[in-house]
N, CA and C atoms of all chains as a GROMACS GRO file, in nm:
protein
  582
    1UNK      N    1   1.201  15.069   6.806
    1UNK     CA    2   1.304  15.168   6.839
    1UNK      C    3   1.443  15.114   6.805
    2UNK      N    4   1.533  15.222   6.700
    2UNK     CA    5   1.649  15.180   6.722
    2UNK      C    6   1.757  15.224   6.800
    3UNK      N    7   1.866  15.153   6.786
    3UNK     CA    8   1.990  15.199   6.914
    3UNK      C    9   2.009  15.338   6.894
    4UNK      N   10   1.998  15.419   6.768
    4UNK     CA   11   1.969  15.560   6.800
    4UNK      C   12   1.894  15.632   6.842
    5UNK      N   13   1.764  15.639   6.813
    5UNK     CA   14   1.659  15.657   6.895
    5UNK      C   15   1.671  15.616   7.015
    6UNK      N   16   1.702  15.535   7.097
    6UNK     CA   17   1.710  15.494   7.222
    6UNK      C   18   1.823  15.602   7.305
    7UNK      N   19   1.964  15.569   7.213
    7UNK     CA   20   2.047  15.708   7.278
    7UNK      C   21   2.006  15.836   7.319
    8UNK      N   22   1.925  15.850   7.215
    8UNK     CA   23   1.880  16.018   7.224
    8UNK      C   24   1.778  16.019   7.316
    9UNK      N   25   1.689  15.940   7.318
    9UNK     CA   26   1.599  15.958   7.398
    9UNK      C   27   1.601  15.896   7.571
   10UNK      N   28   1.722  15.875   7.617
   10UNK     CA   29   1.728  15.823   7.714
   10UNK      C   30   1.862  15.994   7.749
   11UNK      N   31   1.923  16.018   7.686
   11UNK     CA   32   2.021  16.095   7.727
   11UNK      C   33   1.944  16.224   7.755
   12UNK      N   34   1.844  16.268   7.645
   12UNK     CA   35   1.751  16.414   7.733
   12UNK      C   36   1.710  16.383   7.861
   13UNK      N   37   1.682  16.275   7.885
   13UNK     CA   38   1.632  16.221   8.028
   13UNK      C   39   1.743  16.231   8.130
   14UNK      N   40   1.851  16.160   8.130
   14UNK     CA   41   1.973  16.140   8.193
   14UNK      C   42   2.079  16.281   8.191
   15UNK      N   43   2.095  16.372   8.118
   15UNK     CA   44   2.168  16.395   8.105
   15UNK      C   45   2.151  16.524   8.225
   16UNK      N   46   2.059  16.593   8.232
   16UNK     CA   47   1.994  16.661   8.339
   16UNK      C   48   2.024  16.629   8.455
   17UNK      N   49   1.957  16.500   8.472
   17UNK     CA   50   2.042  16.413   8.703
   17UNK      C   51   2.177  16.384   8.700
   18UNK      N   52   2.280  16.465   8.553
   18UNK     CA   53   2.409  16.460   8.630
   18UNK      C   54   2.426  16.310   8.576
   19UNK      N   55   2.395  16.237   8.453
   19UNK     CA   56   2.414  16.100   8.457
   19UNK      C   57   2.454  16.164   8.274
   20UNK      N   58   2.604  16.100   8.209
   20UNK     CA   59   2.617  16.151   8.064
   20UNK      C   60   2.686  16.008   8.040
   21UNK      N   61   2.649  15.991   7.928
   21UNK     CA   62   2.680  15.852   7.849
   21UNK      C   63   2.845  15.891   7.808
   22UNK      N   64   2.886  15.748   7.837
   22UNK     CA   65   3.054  15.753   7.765
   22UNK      C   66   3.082  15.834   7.658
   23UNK      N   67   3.198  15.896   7.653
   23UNK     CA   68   3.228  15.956   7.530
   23UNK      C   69   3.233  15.841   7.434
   24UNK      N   70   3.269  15.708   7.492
   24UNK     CA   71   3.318  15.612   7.408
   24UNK      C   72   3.226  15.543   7.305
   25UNK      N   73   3.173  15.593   7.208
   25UNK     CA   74   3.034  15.580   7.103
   25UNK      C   75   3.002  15.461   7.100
   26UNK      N   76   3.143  15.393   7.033
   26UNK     CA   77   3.136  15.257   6.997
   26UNK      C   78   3.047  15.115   7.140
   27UNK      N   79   3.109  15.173   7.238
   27UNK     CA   80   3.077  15.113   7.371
   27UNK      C   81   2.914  15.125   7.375
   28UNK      N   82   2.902  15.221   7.405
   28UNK     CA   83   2.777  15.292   7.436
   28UNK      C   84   2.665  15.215   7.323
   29UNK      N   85   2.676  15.233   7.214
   29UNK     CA   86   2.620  15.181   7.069
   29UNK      C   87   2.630  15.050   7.112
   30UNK      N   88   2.707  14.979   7.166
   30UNK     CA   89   2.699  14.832   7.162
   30UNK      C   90   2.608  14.794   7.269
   31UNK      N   91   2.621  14.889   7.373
   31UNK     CA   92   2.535  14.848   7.541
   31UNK      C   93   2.390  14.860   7.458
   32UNK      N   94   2.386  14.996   7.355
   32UNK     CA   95   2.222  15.019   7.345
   32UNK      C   96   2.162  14.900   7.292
   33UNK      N   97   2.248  14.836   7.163
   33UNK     CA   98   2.217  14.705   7.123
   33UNK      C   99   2.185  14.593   7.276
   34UNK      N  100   2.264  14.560   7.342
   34UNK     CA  101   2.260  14.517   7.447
   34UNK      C  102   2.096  14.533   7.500
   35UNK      N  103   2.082  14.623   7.523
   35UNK     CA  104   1.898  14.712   7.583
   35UNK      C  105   1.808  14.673   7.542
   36UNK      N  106   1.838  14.656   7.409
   36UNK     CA  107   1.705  14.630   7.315
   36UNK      C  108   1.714  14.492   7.298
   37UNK      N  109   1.820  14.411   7.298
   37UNK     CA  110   1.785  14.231   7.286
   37UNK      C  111   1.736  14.266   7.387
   38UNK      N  112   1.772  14.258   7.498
   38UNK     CA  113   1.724  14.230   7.676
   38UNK      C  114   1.556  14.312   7.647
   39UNK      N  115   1.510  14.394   7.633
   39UNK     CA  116   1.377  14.445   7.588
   39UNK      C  117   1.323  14.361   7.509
   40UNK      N  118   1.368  14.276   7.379
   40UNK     CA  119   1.308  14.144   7.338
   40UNK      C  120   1.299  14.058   7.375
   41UNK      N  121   1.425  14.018   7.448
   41UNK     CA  122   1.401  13.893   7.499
   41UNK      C  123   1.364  13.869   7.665
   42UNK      N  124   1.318  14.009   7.769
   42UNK     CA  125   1.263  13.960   7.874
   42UNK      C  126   1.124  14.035   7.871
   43UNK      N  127   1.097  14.151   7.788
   43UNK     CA  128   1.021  14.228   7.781
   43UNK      C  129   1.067  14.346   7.862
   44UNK      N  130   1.198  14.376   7.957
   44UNK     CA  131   1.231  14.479   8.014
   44UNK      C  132   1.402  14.481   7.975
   45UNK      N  133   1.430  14.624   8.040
   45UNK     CA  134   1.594  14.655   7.950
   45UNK      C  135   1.658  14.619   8.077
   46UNK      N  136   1.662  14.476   8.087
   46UNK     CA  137   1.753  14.464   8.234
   46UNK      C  138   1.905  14.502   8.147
   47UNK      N  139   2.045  14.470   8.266
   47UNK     CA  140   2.152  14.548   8.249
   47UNK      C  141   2.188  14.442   8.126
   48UNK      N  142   2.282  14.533   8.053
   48UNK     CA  143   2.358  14.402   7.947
   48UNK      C  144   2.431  14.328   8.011
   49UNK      N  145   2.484  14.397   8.083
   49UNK     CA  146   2.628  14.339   8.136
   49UNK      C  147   2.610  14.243   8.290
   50UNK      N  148   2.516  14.199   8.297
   50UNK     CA  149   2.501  14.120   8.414
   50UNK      C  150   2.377  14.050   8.311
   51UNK      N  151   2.345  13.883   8.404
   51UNK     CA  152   2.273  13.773   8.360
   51UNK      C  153   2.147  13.804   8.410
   52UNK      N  154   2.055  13.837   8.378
   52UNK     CA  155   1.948  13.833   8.405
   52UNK      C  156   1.856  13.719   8.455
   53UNK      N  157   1.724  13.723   8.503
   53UNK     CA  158   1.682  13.579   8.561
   53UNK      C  159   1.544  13.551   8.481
   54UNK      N  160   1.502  13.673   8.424
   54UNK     CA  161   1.367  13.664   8.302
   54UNK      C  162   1.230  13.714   8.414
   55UNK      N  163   1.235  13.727   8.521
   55UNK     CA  164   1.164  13.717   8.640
   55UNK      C  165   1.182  13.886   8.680
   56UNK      N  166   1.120  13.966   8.620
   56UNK     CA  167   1.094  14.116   8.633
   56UNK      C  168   1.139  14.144   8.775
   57UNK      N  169   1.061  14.095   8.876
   57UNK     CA  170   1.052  14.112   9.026
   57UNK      C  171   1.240  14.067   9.091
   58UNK      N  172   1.293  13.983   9.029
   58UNK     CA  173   1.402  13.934   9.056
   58UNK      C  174   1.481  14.040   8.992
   59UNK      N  175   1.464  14.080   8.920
   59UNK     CA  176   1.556  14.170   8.822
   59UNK      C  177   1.584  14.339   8.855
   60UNK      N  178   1.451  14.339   8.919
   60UNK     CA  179   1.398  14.501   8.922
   60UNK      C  180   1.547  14.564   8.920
   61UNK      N  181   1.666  14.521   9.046
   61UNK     CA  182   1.738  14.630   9.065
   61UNK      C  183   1.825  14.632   8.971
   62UNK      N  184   1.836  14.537   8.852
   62UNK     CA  185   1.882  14.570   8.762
   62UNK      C  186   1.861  14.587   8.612
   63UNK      N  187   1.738  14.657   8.627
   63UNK     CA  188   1.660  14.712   8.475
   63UNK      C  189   1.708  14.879   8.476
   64UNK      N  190   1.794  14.905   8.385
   64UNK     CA  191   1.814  14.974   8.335
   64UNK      C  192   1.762  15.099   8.368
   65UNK      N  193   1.798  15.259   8.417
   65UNK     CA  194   1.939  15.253   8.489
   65UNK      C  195   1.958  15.160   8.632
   66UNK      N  196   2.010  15.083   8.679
   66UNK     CA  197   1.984  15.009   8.792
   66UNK      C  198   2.014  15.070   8.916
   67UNK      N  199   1.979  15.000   9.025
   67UNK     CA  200   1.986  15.115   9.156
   67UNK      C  201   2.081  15.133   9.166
   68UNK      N  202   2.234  15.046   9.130
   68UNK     CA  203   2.372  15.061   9.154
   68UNK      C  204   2.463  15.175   9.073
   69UNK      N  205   2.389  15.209   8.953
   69UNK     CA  206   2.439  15.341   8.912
   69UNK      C  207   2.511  15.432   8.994
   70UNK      N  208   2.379  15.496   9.088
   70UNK     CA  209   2.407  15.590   9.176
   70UNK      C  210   2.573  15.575   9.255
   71UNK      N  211   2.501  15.490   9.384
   71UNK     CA  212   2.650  15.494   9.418
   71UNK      C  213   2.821  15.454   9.342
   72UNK      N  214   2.747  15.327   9.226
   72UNK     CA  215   2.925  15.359   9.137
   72UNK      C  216   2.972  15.452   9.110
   73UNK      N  217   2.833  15.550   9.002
   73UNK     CA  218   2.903  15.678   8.952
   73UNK      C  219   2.955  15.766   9.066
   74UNK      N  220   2.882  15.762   9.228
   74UNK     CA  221   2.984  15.865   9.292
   74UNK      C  222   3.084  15.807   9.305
   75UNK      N  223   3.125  15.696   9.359
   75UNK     CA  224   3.222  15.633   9.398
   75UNK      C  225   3.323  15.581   9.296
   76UNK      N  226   3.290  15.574   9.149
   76UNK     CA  227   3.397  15.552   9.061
   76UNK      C  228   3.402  15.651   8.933
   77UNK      N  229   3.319  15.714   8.946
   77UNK     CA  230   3.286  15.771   8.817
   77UNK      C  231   3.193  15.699   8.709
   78UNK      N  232   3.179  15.552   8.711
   78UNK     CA  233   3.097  15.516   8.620
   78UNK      C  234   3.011  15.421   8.654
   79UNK      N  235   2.924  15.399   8.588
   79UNK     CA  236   2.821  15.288   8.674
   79UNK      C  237   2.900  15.106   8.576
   80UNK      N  238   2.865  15.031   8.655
   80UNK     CA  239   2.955  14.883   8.610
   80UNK      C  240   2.974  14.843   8.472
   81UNK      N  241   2.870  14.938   8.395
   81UNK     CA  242   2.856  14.909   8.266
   81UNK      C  243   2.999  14.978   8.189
   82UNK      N  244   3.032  15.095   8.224
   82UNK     CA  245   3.102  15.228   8.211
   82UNK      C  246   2.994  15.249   8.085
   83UNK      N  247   2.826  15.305   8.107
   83UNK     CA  248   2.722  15.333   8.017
   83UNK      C  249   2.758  15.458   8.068
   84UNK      N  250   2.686  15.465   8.165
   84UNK     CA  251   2.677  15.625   8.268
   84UNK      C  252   2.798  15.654   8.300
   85UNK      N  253   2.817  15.801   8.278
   85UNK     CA  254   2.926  15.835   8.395
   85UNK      C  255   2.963  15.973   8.443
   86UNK      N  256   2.995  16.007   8.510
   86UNK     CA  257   3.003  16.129   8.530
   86UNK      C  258   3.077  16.259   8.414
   87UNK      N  259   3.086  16.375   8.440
   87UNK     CA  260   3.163  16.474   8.344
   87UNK      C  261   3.282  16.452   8.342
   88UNK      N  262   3.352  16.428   8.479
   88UNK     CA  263   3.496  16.388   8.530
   88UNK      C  264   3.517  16.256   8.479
   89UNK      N  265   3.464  16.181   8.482
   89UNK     CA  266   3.512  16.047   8.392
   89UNK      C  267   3.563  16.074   8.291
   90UNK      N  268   3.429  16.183   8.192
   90UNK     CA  269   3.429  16.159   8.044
   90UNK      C  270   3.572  16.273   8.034
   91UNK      N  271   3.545  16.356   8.120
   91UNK     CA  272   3.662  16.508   8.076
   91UNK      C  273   3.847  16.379   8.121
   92UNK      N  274   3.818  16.291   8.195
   92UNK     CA  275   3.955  16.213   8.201
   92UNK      C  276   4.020  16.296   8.310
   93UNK      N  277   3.932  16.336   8.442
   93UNK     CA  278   3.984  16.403   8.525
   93UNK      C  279   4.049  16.268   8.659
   94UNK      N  280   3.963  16.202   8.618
   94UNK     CA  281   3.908  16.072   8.702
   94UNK      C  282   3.982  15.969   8.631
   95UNK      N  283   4.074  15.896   8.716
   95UNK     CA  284   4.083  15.748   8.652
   95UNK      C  285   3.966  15.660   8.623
   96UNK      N  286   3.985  15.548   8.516
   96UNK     CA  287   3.909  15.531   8.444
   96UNK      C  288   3.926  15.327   8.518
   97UNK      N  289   3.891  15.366   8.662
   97UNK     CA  290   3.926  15.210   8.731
   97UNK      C  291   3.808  15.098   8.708
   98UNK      N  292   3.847  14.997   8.711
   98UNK     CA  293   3.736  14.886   8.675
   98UNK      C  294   3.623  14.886   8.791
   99UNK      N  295   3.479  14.909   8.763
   99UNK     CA  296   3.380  14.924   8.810
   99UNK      C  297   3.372  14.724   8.892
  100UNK      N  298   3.399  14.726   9.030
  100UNK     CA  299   3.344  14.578   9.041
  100UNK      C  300   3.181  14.575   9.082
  101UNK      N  301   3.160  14.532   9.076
  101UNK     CA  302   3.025  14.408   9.083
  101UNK      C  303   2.978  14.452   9.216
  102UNK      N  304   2.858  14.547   9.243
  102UNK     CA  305   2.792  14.579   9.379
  102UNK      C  306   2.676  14.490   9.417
  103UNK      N  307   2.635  14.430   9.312
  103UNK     CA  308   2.500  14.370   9.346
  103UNK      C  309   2.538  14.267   9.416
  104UNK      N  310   2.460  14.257   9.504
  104UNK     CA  311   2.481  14.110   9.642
  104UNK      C  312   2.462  13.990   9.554
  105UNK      N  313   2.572  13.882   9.566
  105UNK     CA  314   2.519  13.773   9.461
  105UNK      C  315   2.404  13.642   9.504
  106UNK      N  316   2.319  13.743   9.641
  106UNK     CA  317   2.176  13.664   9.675
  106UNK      C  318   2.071  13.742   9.589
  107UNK      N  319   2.085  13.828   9.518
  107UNK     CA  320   2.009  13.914   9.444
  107UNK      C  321   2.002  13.849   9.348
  108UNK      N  322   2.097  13.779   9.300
  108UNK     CA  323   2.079  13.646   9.160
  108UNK      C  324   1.950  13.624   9.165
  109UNK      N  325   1.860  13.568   9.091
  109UNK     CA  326   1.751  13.466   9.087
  109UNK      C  327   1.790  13.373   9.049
  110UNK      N  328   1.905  13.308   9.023
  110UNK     CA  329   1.896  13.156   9.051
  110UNK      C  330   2.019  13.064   9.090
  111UNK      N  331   5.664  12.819   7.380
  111UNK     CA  332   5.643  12.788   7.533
  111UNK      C  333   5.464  12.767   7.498
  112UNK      N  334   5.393  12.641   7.543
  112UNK     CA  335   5.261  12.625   7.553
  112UNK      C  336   5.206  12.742   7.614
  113UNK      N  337   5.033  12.807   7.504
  113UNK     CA  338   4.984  12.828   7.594
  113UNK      C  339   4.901  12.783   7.698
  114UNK      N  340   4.888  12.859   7.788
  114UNK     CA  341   4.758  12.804   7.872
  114UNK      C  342   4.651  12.808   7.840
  115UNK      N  343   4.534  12.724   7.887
  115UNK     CA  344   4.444  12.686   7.833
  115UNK      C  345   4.346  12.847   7.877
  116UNK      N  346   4.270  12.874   7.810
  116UNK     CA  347   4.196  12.990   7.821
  116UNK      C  348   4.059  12.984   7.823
  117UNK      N  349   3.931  13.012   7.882
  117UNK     CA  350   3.817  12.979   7.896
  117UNK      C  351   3.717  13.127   7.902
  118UNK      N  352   3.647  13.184   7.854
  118UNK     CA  353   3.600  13.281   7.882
  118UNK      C  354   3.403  13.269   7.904
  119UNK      N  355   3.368  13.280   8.053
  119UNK     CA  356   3.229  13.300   8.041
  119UNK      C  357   3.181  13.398   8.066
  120UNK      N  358   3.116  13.402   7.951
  120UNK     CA  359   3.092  13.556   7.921
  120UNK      C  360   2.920  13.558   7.864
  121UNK      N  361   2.853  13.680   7.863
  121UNK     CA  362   2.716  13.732   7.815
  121UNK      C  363   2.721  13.776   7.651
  122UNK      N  364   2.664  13.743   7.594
  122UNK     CA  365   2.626  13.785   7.441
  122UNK      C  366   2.601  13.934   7.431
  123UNK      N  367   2.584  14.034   7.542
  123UNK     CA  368   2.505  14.161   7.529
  123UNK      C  369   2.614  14.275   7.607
  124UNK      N  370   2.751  14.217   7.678
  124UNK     CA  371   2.786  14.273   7.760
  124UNK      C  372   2.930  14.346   7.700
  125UNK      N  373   2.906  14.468   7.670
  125UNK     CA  374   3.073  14.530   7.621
  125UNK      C  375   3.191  14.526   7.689
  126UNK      N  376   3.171  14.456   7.837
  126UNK     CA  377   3.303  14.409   7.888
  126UNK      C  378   3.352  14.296   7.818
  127UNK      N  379   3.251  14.212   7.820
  127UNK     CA  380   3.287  14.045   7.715
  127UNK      C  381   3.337  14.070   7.555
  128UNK      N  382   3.274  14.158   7.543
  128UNK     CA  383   3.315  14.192   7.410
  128UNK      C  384   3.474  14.256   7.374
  129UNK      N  385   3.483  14.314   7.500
  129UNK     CA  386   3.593  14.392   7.483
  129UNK      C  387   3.693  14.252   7.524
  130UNK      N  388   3.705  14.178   7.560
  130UNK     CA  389   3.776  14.029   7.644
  130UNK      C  390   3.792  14.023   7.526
  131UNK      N  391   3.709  13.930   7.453
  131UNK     CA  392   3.701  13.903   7.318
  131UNK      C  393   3.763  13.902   7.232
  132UNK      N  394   3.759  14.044   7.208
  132UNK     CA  395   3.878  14.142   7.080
  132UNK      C  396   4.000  14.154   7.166
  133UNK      N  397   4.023  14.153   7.245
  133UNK     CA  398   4.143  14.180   7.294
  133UNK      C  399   4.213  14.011   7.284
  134UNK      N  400   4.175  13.894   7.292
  134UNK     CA  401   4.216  13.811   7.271
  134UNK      C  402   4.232  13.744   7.138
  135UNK      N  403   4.146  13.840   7.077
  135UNK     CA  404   4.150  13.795   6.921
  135UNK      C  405   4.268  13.868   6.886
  136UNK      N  406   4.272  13.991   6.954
  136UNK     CA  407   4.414  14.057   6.868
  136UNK      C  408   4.529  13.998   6.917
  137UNK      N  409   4.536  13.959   7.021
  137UNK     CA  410   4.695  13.869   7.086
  137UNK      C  411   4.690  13.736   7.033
  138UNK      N  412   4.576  13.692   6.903
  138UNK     CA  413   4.603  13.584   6.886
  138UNK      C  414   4.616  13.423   6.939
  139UNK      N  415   4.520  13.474   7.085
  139UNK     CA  416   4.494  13.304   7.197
  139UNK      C  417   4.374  13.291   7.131
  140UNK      N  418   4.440  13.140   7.114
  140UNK     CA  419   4.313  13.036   7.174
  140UNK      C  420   4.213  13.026   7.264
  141UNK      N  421   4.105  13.080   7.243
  141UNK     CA  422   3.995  13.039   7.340
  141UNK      C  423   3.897  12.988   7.349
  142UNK      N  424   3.828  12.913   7.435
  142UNK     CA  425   3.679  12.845   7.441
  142UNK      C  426   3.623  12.981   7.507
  143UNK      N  427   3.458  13.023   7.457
  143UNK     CA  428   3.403  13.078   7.552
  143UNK      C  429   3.264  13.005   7.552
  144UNK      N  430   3.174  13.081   7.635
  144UNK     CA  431   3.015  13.074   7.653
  144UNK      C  432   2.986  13.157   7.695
  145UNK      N  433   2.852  13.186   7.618
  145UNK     CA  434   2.740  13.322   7.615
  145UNK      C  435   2.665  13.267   7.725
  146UNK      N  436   2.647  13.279   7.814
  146UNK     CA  437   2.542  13.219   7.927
  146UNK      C  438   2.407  13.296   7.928
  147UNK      N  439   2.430  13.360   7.839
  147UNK     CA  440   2.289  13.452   7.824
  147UNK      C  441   2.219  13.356   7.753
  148UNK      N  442   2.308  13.324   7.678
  148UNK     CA  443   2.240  13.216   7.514
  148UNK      C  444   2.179  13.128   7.570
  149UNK      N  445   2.203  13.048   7.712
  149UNK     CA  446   2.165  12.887   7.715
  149UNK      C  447   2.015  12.916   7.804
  150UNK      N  448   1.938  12.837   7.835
  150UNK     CA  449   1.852  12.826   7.887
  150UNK      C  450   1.841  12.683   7.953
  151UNK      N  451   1.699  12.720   8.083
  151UNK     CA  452   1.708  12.603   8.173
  151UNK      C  453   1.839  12.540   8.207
  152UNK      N  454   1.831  12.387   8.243
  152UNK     CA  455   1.939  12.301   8.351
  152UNK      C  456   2.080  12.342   8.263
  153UNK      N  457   2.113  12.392   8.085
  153UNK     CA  458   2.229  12.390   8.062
  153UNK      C  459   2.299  12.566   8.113
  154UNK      N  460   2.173  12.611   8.158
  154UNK     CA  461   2.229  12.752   8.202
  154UNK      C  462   2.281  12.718   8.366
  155UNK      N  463   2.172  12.602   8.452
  155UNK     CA  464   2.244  12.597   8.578
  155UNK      C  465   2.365  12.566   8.608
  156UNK      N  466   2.340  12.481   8.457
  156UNK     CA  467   2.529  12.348   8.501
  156UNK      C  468   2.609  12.483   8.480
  157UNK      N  469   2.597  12.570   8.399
  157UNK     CA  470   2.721  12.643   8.366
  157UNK      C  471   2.747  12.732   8.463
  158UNK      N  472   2.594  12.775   8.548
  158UNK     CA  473   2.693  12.835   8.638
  158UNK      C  474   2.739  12.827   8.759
  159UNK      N  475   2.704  12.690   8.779
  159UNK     CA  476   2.748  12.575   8.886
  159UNK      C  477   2.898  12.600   8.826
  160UNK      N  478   2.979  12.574   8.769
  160UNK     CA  479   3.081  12.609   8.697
  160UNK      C  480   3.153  12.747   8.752
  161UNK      N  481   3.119  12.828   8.674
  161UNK     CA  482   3.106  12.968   8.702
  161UNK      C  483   3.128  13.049   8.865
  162UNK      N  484   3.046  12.989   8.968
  162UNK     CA  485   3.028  13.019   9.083
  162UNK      C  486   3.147  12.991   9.179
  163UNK      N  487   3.196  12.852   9.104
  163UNK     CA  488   3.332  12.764   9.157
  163UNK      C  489   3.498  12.870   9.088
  164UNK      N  490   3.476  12.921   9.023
  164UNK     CA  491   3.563  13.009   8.987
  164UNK      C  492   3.550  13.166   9.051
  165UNK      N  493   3.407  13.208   9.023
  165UNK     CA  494   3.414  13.355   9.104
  165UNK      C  495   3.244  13.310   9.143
  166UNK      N  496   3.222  13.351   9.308
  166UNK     CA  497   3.110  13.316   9.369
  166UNK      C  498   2.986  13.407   9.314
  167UNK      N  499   3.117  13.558   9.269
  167UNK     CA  500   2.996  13.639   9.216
  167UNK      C  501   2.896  13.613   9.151
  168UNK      N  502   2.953  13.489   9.015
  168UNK     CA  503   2.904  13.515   8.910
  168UNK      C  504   2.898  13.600   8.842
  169UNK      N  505   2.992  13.686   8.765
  169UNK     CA  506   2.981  13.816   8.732
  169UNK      C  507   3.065  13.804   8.557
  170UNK      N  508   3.016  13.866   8.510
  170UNK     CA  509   3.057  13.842   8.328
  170UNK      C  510   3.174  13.979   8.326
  171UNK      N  511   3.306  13.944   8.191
  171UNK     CA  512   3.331  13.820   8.219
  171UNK      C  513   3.391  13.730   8.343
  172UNK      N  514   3.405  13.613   8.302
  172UNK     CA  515   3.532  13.559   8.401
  172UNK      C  516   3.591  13.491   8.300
  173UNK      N  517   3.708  13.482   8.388
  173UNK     CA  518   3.816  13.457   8.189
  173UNK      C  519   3.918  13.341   8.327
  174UNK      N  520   3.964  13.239   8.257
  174UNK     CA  521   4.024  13.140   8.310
  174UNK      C  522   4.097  13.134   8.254
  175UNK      N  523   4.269  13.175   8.319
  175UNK     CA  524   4.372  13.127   8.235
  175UNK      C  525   4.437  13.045   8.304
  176UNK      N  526   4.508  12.910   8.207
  176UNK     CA  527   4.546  12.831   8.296
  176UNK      C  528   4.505  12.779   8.462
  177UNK      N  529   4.534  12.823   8.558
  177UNK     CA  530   4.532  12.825   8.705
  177UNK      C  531   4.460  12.973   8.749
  178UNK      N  532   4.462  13.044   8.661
  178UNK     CA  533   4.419  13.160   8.721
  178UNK      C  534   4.297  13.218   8.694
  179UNK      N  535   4.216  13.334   8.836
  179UNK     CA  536   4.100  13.366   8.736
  179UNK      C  537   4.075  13.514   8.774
  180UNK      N  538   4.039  13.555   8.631
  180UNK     CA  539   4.039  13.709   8.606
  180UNK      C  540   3.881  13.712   8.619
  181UNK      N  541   3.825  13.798   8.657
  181UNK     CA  542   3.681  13.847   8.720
  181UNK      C  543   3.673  13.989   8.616
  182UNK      N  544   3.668  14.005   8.506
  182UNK     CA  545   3.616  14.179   8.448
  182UNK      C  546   3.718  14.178   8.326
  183UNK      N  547   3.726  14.249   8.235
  183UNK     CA  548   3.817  14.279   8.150
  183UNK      C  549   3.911  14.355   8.206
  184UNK      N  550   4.051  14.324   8.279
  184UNK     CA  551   4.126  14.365   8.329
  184UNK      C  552   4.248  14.303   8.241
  185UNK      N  553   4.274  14.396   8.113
  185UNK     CA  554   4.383  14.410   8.069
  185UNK      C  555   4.569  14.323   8.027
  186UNK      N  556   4.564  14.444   8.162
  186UNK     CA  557   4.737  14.402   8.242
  186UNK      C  558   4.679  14.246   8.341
  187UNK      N  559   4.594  14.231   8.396
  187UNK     CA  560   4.606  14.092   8.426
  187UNK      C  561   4.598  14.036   8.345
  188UNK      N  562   4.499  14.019   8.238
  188UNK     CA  563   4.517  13.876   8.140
  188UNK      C  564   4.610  13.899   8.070
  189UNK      N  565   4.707  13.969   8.039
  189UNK     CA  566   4.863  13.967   7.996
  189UNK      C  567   4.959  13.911   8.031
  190UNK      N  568   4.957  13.918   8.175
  190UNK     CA  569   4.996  13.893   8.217
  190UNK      C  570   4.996  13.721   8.263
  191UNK      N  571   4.850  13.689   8.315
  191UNK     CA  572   4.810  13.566   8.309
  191UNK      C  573   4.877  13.477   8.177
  192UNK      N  574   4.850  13.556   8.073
  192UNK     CA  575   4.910  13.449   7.963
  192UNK      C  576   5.077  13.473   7.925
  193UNK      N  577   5.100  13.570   8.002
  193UNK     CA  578   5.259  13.569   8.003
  193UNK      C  579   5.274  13.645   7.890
  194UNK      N  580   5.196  13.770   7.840
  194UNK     CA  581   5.236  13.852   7.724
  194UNK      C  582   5.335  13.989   7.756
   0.00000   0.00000   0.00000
């Protein structure tokens, strides 16, 4: 699968629960790259943007979309990646504030 | 006026790091970074034995300027940090 194929086929999925990928292509195109090393190199699409531990079970809450989506996108408009984000993000209704870091850092694996 | 020394640890996969990155490439600093994604085993612990001592999060990036430390691609701080 490439980073296009992956867009498209993750956004018919997403785009329905209210979850729409950045307007920002370039971003987005780079996270998908992001997906697919992390899919080679752990065998799952943990997040790009956080360190992974290679340990599925350690990782779960952050394989792609991760549980923290949810509440960023209500609470900021975008999930930490700025992958996901709401309509109001993308329409620029919403400031566009830096997503911090929800995951507890005992959730690390190591 | 010297700059400060600049350090960026950062993930190979992460468009915040990336965006650090280019933004420091276009202001023209000097920087050391590390992909901590890249390293494996004890040279991934030391680094973020490192890492943890700057932000407990651990969270990509973290960008070290001089005395100071920026936690995310935040802009107007590292501009500021380097006095731009």
């Amino acid at each position: 699968m490439d980073a296009q194929q992956l867009y498209e086929t993750l956004k018919k999925v997403q785009e329905p629960k209210g979850y729409y990928f950045s307007n920002d292509k370039k971003r987005v195109f780079e996270l998908m790259d992001g997906l697919l090393v992390n899919k080679e190199r752990y065998g799952y699409m943990a997040c790009p943007c956080r360190l992974a531990s290679g340990n599925r079970e350690n990782d779960k809450d952050i394989i792609c979309p991760c549980v923290y989506r949810k509440p960023d996108v209500e609470e900021f408009g975008s999930c930490y990646c700025n992958l996901y984000v709401s309509k109001e993000w993308n329409e620029g209704k919403i400031p566009h504030d830096y997503v911090p870091e929800r995951r507890p850092p005992e959730k690390m694996g190591f | 006026m010297d700059q400060p020394n600049v350090k960026v640890f950062s993930l190979s996969t992460c468009s915040h790091c990336k965006s650090t990155k280019q933004f420091l490439n276009e202001c023209t600093v000097k920087y050391e970074f590390v992909d901590v994604d890249l390293l494996d085993g004890n040279e991934r612990k030391a680094i973020l034995e490192d890492v943890k001592k700057f932000n407990p999060r651990c969270s990509f990036p973290t960008i070290i300027i001089g005395e100071k430390v920026i936690v995310g691609y935040k802009e107007e701080e590292i501009k500021e940090a380097l006095g731009l």
